[in-house]
N, C-alpha and C positions, 0 to 999 in steps of 0.2 A: 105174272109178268108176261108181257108180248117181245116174244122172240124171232129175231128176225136171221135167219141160215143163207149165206150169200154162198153159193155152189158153184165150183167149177171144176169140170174133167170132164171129159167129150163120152168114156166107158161107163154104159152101164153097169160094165162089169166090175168096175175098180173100188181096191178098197177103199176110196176115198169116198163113193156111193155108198157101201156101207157102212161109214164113218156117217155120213149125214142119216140114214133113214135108222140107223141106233141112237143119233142124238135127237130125231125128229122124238121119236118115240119114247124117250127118255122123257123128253119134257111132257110132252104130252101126259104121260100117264102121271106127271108129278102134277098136272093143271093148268100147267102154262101153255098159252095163247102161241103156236107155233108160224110164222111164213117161211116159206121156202122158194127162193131164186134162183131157179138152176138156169144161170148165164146162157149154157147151150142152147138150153132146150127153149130159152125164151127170144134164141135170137140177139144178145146184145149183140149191140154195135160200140166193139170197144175203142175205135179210133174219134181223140178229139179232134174236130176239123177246125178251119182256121173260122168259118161259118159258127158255129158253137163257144167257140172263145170270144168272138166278136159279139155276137148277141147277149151271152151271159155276160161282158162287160157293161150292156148298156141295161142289165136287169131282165132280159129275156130268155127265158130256159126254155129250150129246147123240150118238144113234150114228151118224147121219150126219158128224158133226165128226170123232168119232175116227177111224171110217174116212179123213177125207181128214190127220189128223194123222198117221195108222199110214202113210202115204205119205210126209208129209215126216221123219218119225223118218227112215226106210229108205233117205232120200238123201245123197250127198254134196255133189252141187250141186242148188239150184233156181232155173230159170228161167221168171221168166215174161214171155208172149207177146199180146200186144193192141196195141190201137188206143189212140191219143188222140183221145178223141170229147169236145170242149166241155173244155179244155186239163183233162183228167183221166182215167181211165184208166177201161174200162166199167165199169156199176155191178155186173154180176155177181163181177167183180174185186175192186172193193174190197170186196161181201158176204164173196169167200174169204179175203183177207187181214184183217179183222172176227173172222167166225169159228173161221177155222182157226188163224191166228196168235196165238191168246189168249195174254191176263194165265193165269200159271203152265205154258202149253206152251211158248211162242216166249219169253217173258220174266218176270221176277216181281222185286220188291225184296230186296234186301239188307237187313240187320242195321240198317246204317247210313242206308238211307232211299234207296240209291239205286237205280237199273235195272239188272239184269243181265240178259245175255243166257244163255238155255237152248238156242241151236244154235250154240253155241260151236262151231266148227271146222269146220261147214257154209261152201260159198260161193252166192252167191247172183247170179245175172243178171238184166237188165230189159232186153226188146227190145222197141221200143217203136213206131210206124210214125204218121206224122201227116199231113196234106196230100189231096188228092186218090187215090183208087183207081187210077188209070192214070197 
């Protein structure tokens, strides 16, 4: 299976670092096809601008978006990995799941008016860590 690790926490040091390179390793050694996204360290840019909602309305995705979309097409499960900082999940995080997860990639209406989902047959993980660092 191709696994896709969406990362976020700015410490290296943090358990939540060693939360991902135990599950990096996990799979791996099981055979599975591992990516890893660490948010920080690639930079996202987790604010949607009013420039990126206007464009992805007319079908135009931004290329930074697509590049992290052309990631979760390519997976069969995705998990993502953070902290609960202020009972909510960082904000670089909700940026990626904002942008990446859009109206007509991740989901879009039906006929009928309702939500369908577009990763039909994806699974998805949440690991999630709250409390004290030690």
């Amino acid at each position: 299976m191709k696994h896709l690790l969406v990362f976020a926490h700015p410490r290296r040091t943090s358990l939540n670092r060693a939360i991902l390179e135990r599950t990096e390793h996990v799979l791996e050694s099981m055979g599975h096809s591992v990516q890893v996204r660490d948010l920080y360290k690639i930079g996202f840019d987790p604010v949607l601008t009013e420039e990126d909602f206007s464009s992805m309305g007319r079908g135009q995705i931004p290329e930074d978006i697509k590049k992290e979309q052309d990631f979760v097409a390519a997976a069969d499960v995705i998990t993502l990995i953070y902290p609960v900082w202020w009972a909510g999940m960082p904000a670089i995080m909700k940026g990626y799941i904002d942008r990446v997860l859009a109206y007509g990639f991740a989901y879009a209406d039906t006929p009928q008016g309702e939500l369908k989902s577009l990763l039909a047959g994806k699974k998805g993980w949440i690991i999630n860590t709250q409390g004290e660092a030690e």
